[in-house]
C-alpha positions in Angstrom: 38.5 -21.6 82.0 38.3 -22.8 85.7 36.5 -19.7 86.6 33.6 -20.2 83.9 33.4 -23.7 84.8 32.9 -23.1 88.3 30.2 -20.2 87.9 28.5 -22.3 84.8 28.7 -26.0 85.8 29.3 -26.4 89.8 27.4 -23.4 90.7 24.3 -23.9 88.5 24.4 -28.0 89.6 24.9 -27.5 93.2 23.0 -24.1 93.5 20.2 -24.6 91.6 19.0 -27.7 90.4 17.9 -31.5 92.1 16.3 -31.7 95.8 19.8 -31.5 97.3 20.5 -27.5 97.1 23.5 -26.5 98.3 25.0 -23.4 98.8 28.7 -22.4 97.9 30.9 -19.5 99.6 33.2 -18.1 97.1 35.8 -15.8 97.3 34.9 -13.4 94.9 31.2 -13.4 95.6 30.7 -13.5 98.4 33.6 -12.5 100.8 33.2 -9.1 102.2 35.5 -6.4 101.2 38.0 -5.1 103.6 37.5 -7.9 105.7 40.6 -10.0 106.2 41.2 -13.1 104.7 41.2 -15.3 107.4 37.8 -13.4 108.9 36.4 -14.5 105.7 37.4 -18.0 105.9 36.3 -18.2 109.3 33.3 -17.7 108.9 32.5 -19.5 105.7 34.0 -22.3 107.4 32.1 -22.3 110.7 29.3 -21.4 108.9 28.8 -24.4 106.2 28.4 -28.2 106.5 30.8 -29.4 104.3 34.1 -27.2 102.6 34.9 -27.7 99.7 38.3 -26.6 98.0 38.6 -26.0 94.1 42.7 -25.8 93.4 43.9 -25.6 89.5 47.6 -26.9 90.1 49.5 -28.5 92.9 52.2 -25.6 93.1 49.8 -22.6 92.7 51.4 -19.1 94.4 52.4 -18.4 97.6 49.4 -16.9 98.8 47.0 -19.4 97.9 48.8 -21.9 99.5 48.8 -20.2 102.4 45.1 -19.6 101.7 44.5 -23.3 102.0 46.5 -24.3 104.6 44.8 -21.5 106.5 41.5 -23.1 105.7 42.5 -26.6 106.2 43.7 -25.5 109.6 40.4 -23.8 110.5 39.0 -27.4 108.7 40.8 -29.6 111.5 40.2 -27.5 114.3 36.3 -27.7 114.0 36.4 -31.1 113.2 38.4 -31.4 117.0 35.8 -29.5 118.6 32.8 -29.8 117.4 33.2 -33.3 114.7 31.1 -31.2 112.5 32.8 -30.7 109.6 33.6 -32.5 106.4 36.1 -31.2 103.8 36.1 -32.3 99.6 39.8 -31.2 97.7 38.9 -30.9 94.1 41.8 -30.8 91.8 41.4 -29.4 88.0 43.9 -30.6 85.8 44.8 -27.9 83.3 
């Protein structure tokens, strides 16, 4: 259910429509394969304006939790150095 409503309502209202067109990183689209996980977060990271996190529950497993933190660490430490970046934390409610 998240999964269709991210591909059929936040990608086709942030991607596509309005003057403001934004473009999303996700995992399983556009991370490359065989790259590691934090050379993928990296870059989406340093490479977008704002980051945006989509979590489904609070507890989740282990290694998206670690996931996040990762990416909320790589969050902070542009904002230190650079006071570029800006980061959203949506939370579905299943």
């Amino acid at each position: 259910a998240v999964r269709d409503w991210i591909y059929k309502e936040m990608v086709v209202r942030l991607e596509n429509r309005g003057r403001w067109r934004f473009r999303l990183c996700l995992e399983e689209r556009d991370w490359l394969p065989g790259v590691s996980c934090i050379e993928n977060l990296h870059k989406a990271v340093y490479n977008s304006r704002k980051t945006v996190f989509v979590l489904t529950s609070p507890s989740g497993c282990s290694h998206e939790s670690g996931v996040v933190r990762q990416a909320f660490l790589l969050v902070q430490q542009r904002l230190l150095d650079e006071k570029v970046d800006v980061t959203v934390l949506v939370l579905l409610d299943l």
